[in-house]
KEPA-405662 format. One line per field, with one value per residue (C-alpha): residue number from 0; y, x, z. Coordinates in Angstrom, 2 decimals. Example, Ala and Ser with C-alpha at 12.3 -4.5 7.8 and 13.67 -1.06 7.14 Angstrom:
KEPA-405662
i c(0:1)
py c(-4.50:-1.06)
px c(12.30:13.67)
pz c(7.80:7.14)
This chain:
KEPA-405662
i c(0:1:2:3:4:5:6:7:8:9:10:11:12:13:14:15:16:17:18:19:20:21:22:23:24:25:26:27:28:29:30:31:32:33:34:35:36:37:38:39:40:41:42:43:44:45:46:47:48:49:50:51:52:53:54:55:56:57:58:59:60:61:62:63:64:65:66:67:68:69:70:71:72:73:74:75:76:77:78:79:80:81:82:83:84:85:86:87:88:89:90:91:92:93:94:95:96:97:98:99:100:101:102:103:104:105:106:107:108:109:110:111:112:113:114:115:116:117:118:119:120:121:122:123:124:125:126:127:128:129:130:131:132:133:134:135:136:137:138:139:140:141:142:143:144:145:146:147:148:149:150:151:152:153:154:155:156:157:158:159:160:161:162:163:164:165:166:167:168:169:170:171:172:173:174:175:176:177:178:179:180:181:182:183:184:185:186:187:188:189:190:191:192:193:194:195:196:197:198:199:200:201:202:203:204:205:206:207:208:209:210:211:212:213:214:215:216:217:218:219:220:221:222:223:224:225:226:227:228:229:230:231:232:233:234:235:236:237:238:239:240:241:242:243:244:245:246:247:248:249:250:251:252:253:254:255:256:257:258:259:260:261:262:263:264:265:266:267:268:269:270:271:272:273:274:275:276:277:278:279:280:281:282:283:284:285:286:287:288:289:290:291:292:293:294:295:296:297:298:299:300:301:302:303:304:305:306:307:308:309:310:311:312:313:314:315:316:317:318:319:320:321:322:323:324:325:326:327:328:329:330:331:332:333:334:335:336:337:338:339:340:341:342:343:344:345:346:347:348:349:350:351:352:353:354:355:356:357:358:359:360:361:362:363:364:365:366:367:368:369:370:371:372:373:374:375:376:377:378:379:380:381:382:383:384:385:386:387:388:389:390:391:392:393:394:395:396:397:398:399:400:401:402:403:404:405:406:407:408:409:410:411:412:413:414:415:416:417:418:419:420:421:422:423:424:425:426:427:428:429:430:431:432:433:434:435:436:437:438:439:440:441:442:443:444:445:446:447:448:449:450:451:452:453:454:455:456:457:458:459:460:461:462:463:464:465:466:467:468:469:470:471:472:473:474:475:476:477:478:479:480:481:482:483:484:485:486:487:488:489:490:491:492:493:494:495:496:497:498:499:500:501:502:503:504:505:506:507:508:509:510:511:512:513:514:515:516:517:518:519:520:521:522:523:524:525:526:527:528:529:530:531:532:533:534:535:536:537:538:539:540:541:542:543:544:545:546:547:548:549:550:551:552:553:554:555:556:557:558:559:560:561:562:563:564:565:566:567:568:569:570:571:572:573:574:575:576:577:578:579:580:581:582:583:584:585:586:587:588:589:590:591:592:593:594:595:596:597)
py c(127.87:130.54:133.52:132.75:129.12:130.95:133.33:130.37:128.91:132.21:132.52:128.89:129.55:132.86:131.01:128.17:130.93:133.06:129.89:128.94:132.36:132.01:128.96:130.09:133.42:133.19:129.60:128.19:126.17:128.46:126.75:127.98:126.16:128.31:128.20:126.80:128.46:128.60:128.79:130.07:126.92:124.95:121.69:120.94:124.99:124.43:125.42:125.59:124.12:125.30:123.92:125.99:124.32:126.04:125.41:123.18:123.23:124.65:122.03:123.25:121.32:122.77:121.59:121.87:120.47:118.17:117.17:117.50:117.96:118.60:121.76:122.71:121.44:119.51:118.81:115.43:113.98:114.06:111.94:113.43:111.64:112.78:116.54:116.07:114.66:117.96:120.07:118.42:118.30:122.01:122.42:120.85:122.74:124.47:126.27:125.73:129.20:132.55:134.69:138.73:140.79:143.01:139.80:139.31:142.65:142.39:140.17:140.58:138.07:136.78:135.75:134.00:132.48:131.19:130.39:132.50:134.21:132.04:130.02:126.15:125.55:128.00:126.94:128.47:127.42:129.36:129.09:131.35:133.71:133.69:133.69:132.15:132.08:130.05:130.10:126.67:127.90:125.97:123.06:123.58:122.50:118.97:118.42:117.71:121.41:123.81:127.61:128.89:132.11:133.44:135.69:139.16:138.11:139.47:137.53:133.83:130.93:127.27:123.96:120.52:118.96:115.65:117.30:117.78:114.40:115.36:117.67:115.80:115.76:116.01:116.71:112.55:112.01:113.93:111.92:109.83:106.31:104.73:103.68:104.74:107.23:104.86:106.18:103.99:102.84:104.42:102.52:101.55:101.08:99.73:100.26:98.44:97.70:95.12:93.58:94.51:94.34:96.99:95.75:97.72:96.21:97.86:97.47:97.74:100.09:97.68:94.46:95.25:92.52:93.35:93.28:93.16:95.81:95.32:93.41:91.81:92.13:88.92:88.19:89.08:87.63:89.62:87.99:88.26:91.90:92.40:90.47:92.64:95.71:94.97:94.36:97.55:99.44:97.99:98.32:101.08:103.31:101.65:104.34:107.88:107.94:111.48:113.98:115.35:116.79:116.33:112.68:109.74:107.65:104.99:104.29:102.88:100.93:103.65:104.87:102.69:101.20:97.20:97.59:101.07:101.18:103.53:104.00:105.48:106.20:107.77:110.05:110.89:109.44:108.57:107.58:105.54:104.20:103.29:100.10:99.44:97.35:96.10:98.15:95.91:94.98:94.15:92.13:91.90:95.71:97.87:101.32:103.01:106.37:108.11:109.73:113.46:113.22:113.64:111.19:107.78:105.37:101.71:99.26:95.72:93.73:90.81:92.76:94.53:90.19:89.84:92.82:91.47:88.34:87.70:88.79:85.04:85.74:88.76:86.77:85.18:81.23:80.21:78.82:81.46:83.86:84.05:87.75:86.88:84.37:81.32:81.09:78.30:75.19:73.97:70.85:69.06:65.95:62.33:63.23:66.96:68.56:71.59:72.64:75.72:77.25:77.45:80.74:81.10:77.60:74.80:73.62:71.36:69.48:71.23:68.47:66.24:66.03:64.96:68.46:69.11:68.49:71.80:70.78:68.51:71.71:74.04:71.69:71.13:75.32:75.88:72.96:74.94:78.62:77.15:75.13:76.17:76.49:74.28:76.25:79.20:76.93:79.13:83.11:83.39:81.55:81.00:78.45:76.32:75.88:74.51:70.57:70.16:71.10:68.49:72.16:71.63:68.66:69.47:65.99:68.58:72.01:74.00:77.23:79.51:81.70:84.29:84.73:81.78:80.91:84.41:83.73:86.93:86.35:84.35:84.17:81.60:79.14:76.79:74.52:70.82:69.36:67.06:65.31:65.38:63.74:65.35:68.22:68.86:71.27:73.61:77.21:80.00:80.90:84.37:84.58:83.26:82.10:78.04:76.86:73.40:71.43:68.94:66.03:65.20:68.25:67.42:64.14:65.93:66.86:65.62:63.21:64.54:62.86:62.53:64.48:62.03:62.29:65.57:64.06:65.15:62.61:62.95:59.67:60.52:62.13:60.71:60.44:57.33:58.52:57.76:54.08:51.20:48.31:47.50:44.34:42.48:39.70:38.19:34.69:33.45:34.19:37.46:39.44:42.28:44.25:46.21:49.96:49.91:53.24:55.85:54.05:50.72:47.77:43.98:41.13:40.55:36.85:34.38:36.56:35.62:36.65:39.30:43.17:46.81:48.77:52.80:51.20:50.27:53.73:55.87:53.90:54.53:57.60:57.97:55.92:58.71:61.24:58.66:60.42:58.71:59.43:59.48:57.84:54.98:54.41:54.97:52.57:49.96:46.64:43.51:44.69:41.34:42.13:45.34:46.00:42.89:43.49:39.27:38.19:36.66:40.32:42.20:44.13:46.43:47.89:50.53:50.17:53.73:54.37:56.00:52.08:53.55:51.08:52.42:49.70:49.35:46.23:45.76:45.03:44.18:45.96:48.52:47.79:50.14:53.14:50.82:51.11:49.12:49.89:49.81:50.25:52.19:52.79:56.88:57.16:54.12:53.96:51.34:53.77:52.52:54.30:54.16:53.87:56.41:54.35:55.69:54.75:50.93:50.66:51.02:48.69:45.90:45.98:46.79:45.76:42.21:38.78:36.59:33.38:31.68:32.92:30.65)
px c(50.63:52.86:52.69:55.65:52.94:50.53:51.43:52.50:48.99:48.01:49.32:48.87:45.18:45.33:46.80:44.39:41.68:43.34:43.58:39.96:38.93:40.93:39.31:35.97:35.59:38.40:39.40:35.67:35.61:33.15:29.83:30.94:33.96:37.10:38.96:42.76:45.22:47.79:44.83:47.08:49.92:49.58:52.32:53.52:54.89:56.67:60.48:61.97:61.02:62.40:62.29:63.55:63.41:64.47:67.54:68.50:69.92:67.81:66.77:66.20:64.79:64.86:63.66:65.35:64.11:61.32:64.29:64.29:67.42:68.81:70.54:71.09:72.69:74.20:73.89:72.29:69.43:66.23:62.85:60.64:57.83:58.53:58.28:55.68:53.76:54.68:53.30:50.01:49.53:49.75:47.76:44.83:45.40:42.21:42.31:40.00:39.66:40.90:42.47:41.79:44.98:42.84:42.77:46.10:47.16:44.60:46.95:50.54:53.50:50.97:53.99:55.46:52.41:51.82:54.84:55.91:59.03:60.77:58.66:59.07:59.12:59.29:58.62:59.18:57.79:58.65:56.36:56.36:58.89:56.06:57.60:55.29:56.28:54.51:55.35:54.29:53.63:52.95:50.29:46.89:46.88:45.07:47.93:45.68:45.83:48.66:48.90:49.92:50.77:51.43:54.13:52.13:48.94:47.36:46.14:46.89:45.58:44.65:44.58:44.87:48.44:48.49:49.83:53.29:54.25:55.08:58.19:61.11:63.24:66.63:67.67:68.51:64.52:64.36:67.41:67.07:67.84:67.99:71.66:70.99:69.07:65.50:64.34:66.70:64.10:66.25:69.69:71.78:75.39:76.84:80.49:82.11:85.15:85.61:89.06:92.02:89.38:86.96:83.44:81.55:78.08:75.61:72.21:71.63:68.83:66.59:66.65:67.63:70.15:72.87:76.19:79.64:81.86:85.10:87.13:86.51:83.36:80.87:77.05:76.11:73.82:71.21:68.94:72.10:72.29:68.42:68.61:71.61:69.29:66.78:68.47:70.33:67.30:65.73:68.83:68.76:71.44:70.91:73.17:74.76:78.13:79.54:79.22:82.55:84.35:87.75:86.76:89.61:87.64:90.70:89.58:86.34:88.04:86.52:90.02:90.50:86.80:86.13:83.66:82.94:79.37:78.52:74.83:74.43:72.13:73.15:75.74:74.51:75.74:72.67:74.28:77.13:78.06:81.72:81.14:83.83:84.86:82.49:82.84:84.72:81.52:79.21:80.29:77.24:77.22:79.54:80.72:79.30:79.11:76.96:79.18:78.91:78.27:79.97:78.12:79.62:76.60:76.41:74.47:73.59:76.45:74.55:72.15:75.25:77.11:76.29:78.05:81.52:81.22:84.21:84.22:82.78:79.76:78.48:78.62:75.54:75.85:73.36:74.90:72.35:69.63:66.71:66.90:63.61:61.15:63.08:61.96:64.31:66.33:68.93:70.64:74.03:75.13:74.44:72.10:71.47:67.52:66.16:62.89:60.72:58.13:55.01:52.41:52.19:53.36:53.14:56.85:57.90:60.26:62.15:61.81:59.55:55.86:55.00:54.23:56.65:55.31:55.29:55.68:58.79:59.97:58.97:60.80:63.50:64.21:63.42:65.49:68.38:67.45:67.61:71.17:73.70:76.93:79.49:82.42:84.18:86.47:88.87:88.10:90.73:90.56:92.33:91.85:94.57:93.08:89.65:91.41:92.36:88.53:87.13:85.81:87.08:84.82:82.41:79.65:76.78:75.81:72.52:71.58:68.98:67.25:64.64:63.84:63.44:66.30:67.92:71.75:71.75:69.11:71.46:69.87:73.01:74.98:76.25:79.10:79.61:82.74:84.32:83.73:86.04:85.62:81.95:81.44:81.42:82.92:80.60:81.35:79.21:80.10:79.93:82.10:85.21:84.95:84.87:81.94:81.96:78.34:77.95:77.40:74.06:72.82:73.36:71.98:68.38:68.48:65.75:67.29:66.89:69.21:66.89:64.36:61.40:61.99:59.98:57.23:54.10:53.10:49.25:48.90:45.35:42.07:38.44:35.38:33.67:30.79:33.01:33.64:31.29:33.60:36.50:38.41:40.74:43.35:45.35:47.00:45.57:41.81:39.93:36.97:34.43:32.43:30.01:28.93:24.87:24.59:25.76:27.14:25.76:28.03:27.40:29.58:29.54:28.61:30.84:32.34:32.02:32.70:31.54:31.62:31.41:29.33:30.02:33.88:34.66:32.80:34.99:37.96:37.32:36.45:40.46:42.10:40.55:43.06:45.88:49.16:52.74:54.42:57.04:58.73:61.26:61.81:60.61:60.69:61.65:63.82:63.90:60.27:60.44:63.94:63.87:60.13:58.70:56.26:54.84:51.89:50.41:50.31:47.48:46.62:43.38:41.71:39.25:37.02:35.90:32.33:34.13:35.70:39.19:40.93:43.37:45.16:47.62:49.82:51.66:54.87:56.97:55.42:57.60:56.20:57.66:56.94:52.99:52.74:53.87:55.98:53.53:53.81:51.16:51.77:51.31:52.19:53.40:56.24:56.23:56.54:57.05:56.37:55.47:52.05:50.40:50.40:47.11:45.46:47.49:45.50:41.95:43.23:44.33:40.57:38.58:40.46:42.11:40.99:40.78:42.69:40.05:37.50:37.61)
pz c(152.83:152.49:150.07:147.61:146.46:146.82:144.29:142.11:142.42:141.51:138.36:137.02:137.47:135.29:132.33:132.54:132.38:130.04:127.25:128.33:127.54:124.40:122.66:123.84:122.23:119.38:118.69:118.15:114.75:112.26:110.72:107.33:105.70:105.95:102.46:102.34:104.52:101.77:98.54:96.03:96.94:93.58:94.14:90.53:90.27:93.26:92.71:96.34:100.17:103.05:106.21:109.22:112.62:115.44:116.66:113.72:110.42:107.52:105.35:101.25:98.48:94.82:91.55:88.72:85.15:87.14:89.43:93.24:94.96:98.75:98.86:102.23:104.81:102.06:98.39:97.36:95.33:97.16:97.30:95.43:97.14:100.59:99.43:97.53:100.39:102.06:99.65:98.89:102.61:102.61:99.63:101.67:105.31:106.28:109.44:112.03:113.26:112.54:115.45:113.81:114.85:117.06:118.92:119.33:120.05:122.94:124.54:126.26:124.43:122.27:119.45:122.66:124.25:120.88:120.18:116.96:118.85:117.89:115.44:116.27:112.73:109.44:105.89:102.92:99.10:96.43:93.00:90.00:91.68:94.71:97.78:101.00:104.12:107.04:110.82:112.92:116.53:119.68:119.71:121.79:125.02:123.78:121.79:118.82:117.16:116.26:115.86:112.33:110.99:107.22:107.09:105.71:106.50:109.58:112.74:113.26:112.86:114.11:111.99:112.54:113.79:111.84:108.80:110.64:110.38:107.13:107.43:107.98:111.62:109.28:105.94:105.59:105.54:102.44:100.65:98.05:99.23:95.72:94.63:91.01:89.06:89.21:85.31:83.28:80.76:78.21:79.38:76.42:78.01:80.91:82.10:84.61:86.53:89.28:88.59:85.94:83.20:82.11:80.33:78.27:77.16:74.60:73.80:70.57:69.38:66.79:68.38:71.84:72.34:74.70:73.32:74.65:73.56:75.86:76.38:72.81:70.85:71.97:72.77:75.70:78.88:78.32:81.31:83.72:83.03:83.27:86.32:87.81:86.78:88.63:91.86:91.41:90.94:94.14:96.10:98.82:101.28:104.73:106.00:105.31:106.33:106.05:103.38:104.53:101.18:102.23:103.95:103.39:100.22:100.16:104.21:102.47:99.81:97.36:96.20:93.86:94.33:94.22:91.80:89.60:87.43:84.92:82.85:80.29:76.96:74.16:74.90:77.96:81.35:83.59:86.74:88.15:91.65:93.26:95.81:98.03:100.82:103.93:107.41:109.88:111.87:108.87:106.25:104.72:104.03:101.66:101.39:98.16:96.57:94.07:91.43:91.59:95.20:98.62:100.17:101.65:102.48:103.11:101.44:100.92:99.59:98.13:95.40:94.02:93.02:89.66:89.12:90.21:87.73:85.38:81.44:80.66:83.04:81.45:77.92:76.18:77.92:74.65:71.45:69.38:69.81:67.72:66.06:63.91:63.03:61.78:57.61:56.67:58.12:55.77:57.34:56.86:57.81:56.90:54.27:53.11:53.59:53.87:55.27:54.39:56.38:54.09:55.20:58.92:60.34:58.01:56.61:53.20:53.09:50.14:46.84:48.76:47.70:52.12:54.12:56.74:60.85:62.28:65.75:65.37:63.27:66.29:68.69:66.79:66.51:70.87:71.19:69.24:70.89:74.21:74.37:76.75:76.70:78.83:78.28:76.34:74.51:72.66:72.17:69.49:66.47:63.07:60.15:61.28:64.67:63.42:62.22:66.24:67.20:64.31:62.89:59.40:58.59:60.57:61.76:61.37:60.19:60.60:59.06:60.23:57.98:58.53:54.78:52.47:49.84:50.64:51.96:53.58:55.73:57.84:61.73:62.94:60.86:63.56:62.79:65.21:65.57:67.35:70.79:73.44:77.06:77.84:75.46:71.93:70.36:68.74:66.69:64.78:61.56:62.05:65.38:65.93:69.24:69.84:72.18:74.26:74.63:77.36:75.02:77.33:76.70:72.88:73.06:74.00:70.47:68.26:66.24:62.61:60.36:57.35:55.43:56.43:60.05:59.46:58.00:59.01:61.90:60.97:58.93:58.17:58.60:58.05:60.70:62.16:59.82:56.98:57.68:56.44:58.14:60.31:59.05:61.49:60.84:63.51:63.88:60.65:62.16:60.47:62.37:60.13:62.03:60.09:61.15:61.16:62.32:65.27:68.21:65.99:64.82:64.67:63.46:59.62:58.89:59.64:62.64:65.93:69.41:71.33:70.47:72.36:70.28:71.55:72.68:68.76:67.87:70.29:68.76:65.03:66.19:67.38:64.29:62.17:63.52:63.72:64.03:64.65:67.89:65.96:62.51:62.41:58.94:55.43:52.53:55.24:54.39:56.38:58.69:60.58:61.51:62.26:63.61:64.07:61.29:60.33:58.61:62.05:63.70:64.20:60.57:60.91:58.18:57.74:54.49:54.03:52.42:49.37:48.77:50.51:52.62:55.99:56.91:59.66:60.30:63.92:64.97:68.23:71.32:73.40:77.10:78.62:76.54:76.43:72.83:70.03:66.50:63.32:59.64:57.13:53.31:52.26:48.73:47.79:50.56:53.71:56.49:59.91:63.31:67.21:67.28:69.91:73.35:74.44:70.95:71.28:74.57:72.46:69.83:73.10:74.58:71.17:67.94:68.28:67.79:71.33:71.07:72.39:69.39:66.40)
């Protein structure tokens, strides 16, 4: 071995000792916890980070009215979260041990052996016009620790390394990927380009119904634009391009852009974006910018679609929207009716003594509040053009009211015309747009031509306590059975066959609540004809205790719907109905007369 190794040897040997010596006598952890190594650091007065790296390009941070932004190498908004992580990390760093600066200066190079000349890393936070500065030496030969120092503090220090994970390799881990300022709770208006046409939508401030402003004044689609929203807020830069001032923006397609956003509340402008067109090797990525910054990023393509719809897609596709609780229906057509909600949710039937069926009115009103649109017909209309749309006489009309009787408390007054090949054409009073409905869409429409047809469908209401017999006729043969007691019935003299006790309960039971699937006619003519209704049907009636008879008299059966039409007289009148299929299936085992039984 020759003397030059030797030598080498040498000196590798001193070092291990001298670090050995090192952690021994100064770098020991202390039984008694060591307080913070920044205590007075307090994260929400924070105004300004710095991070220094050696041999790189400072990276700043300052906040401004609650507002983090990048300020060197480059100005740009900045994730709050990621600097915040920083700072609460540094809140927490306790060192493990202290080296004194008698220490130190006991040792040759120590700012190089520890690697503060130059510092690897230097931060500086700035609170409350409170400047700190802290040097990040070299790690400890395990890899697991790293020397610290704070700049006018004396000695150094040694903490754990994990917390470096949170300072960022380059300024673009501190960026702000969002497309869009992400607190837009208070968005009111939208402006966009993406063609020849600008749109302007508005929210408006009591019922929060979006609103189209431009081109023309129209409803607008207020779930497409919540839907857009949400995408945009999710949407994120999968690249920064260049934040090159002076860079070419009509090379990106930015100059004019494909598609320019603005939001807005108030008088205020939030944030906007300019999209333009996709790089040449991803065409499912665009080029975009952030207004008021340099930065050219790409992003997603497909989040940012419903934004490139035409003026027709951003308008309302339903014939009405429900602005408050409907009060009033007043209908037009082949008779006249209204209807008037009585209290919370039970309706009249304006000049009729019968209560109104809340759900048929209920259905009736979602049926109306949900119907679409099959085209924008005509956006520009006069007088004379309503004869050519069958809008002059109109086939129907329905007015929606929120207050009772009170003509300003209009909530839609919808006019139908005429059909034409699939659709019908359909327009608001209050607008003077003409609508198109697919005619099978209309054709879903409860069928309300009359007042009757929202009749209560509850025909009656009395328990099986309440009933002293059931009387059948059928076929010119008639069957009593007499209720004896609970779950107790026998034949009345002269009856015969055989019975089901707790069965015939269970069904008297159900004919107590009897309610009509729905009503086919009132004061009917010609019942044979027309419903099958003949004296050698089934008739059932229920003698009540009070001396009240229920009677019910059967017509033609429906198979296919497994029920059968039926006729009951309420207040004089001879009102006929489908009879509730799952009831009709009781009557079929429990309630007829066997043609075999004399």
């Amino acid at each position: 071995m020759n003397s030059k190794t030797t030598g080498i040897w040498f000196a590798i040997a001193a070092a291990l000792f001298a670090l050995i010596y090192i952690f021994e006598h100064f770098l020991r952890p202390s039984a008694a916890e060591s307080p913070g190594l920044l205590p007075e650091l307090r994260p929400p007065a924070v105004t300004s980070v710095q991070v220094i790296p050696s041999g790189s390009l400072e990276i700043r941070a300052d906040r401004t009215n609650g507002v983090w932004l990048l300020t060197k190498p480059f100005a740009y908004p900045a994730q709050p979260a990621a600097i915040e992580a920083l700072l609460d990390a540094l809140q927490k760093l306790t060192p493990a041990t202290r080296i004194s600066a008698a220490e130190l200066r006991s040792h040759h190079d120590t700012d190089v052996e520890f690697g503060f000349e130059p510092p690897r890393i230097s931060l500086v936070i700035e609170a409350g016009g409170q400047r700190r500065q802290l040097l990040v030496g070299n790690k400890t030969p395990p890899g697991d620790q790293v020397f610290l120092r704070v700049v006018g503090v004396d000695g150094a220090f040694v903490a754990d390394a994990d917390w470096l994970r949170f300072i960022p390799p380059s300024a673009n881990d501190w960026r702000d990927t969002a497309l869009v300022n992400a607190n837009n709770g208070g968005l009111d208006w939208i402006v966009l380009t993406n063609g020849v046409k600008a749109i302007e939508l508005r929210r408006d401030a009591t019922n929060h119904f979006w609103r189209m402003i431009r081109p023309f004044p129209a409803r607008a689609d207020a779930g497409r634009i919540t839907d857009a929203l949400q995408h945009l807020q999710i949407t994120r830069v999968t690249q920064f391009i260049t934040d090159d001032p002076k860079a070419d923006w009509a090379a990106f397609g930015l100059q004019p852009a494909d598609l320019d956003l603005w939001l807005g509340h108030g008088t205020n402008f939030i944030s906007a974006i300019h999209v333009g067109k996709s790089p040449t090797n991803d065409p499912t990525q665009v080029f975009a910018r952030r207004e008021r910054w340099n930065a050219i990023v790409t992003t997603a393509k497909e989040p940012l679609s419903p934004w490139r719809g035409s003026v027709n897609d951003f308008r309302d596709p339903h014939l009405l929207e429900l602005t408050a609780p409907v009060a009033e229906i007043e209908m037009h057509g082949q008779t006249d009716f209204t209807l008037q909600r009585q209290g919370s949710n039970n309706w009249q039937v304006v000049g009729e003594k019968f209560p109104g069926d809340a759900e048929n009115v209920q259905e009736f009103i979602k049926f109306l509040a949900g119907l679409r649109l099959a085209e924008f017909v005509k956006d520009v209309v006069t007088v004379p053009d309503l004869p050519a749309y069958g809008l002059s006489t109109p086939s129907r009309r329905i007015i929606l009211r929120s207050v009772a009787g009170d003509t300003n408390a209009v909530i839609a007054d919808i006019i139908f015309g005429a059909t034409q090949t699939n659709e019908v054409f359909v327009k608001r009073a209050d607008e003077d747009f003409i609508y198109g409905v697919a005619t099978a869409d209309l054709s879903r429409m409860p069928d309300f031509e009359s007042d009757w047809e929202f009749r209560d469908r509850q025909i009656w209401n009395f328990s099986e306590n309440d009933v002293s017999q059931i009387m059948l006729h059928q076929n010119g043969k008639t069957r009593v059975m007499i209720r004896t007691g609970p779950n107790q019935w026998s034949l009345a003299p002269g009856s015969q066959g055989i019975i089901n006790p707790p069965a015939i309960e269970e069904t008297a039971h159900r004919f107590g609540g009897l309610t009509a699937t729905y009503w086919l006619g009132r004061n009917i003519t010609e019942p044979e004809k027309n419903y099958g209704l003949n004296t050698n049907n089934l008739q059932i009636t229920f003698e009540l205790k009070s001396g009240e008879k229920r009677t019910v008299d059967f017509g033609m059966e429906a198979p296919q719907a497994h029920t059968a039409l039926a006729a009951v007289t309420l207040d004089g009148e001879h009102w006929a109905f489908v009879f509730p299929p799952v009831l009709y299936q009781f009557v079929l085992s429990y309630l007829t007369i066997p043609a075999n039984v004399p």
